[in-house]
C-alpha positions in Angstrom: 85.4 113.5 147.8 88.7 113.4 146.7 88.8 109.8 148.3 86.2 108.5 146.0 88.0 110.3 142.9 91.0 108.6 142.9 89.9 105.6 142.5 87.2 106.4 140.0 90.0 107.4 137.8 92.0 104.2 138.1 88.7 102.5 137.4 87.1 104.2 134.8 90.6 105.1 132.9 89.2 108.0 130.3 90.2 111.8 129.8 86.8 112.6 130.9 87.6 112.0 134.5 90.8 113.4 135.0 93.4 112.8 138.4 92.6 115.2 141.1 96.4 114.9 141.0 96.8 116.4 137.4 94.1 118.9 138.3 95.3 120.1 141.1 98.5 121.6 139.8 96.5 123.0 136.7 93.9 124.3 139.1 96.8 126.8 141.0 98.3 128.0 138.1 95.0 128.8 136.5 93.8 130.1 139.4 97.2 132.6 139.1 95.8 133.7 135.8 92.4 133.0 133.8 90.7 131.4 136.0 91.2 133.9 138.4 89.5 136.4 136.4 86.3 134.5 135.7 86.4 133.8 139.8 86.5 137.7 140.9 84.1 138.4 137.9 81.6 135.9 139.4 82.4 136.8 142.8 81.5 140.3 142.3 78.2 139.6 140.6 77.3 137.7 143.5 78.5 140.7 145.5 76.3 142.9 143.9 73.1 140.1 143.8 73.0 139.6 147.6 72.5 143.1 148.9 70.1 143.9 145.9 67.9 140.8 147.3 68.4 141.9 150.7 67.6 145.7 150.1 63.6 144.5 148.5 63.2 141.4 150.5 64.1 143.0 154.0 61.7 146.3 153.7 59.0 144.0 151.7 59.4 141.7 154.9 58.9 144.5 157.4 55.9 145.8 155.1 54.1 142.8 155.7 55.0 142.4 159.5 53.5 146.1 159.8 50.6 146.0 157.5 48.1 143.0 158.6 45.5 143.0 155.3 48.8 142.6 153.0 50.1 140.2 155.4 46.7 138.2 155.0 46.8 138.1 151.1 50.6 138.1 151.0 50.5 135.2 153.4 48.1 132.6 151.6 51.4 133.1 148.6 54.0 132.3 150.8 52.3 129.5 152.1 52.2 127.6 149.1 55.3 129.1 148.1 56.9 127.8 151.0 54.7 123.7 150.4 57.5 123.6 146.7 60.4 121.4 147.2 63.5 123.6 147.0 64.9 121.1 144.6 62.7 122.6 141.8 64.1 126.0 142.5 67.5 124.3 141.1 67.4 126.1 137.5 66.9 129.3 139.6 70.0 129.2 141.9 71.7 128.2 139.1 70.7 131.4 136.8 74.2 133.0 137.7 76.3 129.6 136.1 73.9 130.0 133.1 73.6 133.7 132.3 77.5 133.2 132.4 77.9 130.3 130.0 74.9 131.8 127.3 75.5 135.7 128.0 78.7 136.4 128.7 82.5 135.6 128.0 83.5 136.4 131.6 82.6 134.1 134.4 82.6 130.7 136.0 79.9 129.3 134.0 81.6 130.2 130.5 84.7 129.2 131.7 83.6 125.7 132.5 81.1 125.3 129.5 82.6 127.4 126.6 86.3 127.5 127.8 87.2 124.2 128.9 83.9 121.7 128.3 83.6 122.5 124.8 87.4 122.3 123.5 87.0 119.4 125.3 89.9 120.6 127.9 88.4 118.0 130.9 91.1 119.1 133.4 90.0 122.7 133.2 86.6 121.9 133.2 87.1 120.4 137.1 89.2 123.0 137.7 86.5 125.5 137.1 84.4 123.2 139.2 86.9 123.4 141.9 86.6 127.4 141.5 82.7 127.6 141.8 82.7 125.2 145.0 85.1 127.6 146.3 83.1 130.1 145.6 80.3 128.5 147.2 82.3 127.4 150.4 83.3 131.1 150.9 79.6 132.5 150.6 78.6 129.6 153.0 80.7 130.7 155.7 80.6 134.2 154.8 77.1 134.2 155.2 77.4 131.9 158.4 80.0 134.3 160.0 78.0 137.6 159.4 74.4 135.2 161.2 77.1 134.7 163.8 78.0 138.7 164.3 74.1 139.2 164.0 72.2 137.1 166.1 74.4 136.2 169.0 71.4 134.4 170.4 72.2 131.3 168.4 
């Protein structure tokens, strides 16, 4: 990525696309202080999020594996459910970025929107990107060590 940013800067030339050169350095000593903050604060809402999701899917999963006539009507939901492209799901993934940026002053999502985007303060804007694909990079292989630990059978 970072290979394809460079020279978008040198070609587009605007404060709207900062260096990753200039960002980086701002990035780290954000990261040190403010930035931080909004980090753990999302960090631990997502904390909390996953097991609340896995404590009523898992037992509502294990409900419908047991009993067969909720299964049946259950199943017919799923199934069309299942037939939506995850794309349009989008807005919902993203409900954590904006319940931060509309209901909160602590957070990824109001640090890139409120904080940086809208004093017009670009390089802390892509630093706060940087954060929340951090953020997403650690889930991933979060989630993909603990599948790991799990279900050896992979």
């Amino acid at each position: 990525m970072i290979s394809l940013w460079v020279p978008m800067t040198k070609l587009y030339n605007k404060l709207i696309l900062p260096s990753p050169l200039s960002v980086l350095p701002l990035f780290l000593k954000l990261m040190a202080g403010e930035l931080g903050v909004h980090f753990l604060v999302s960090t631990l809402r997502v904390i909390i999020a996953i097991p609340a999701a896995v404590i009523t899917a898992v037992p509502a999963g294990l409900v419908l594996g047991q009993m067969e006539t909720l299964n049946l009507f259950f199943s017919l939901l799923i199934s069309v459910l299942y037939a939506i492209p995850k794309i349009v799901l989008l807005p919902v993934i993203y409900v954590l970025f904006i319940a931060e940026q509309s209901l909160t002053e602590y957070g990824l999502g109001y640090f890139i929107i409120v904080r940086a985007h809208q004093s017009l303060g670009y390089k802390e804007m892509y630093a706060g990107i940087h954060e929340i694909s951090l953020l997403g990079f650690l889930l991933y292989y979060l989630t993909d060590i603990l599948e790991w630990r799990v279900s050896r059978h992979r």
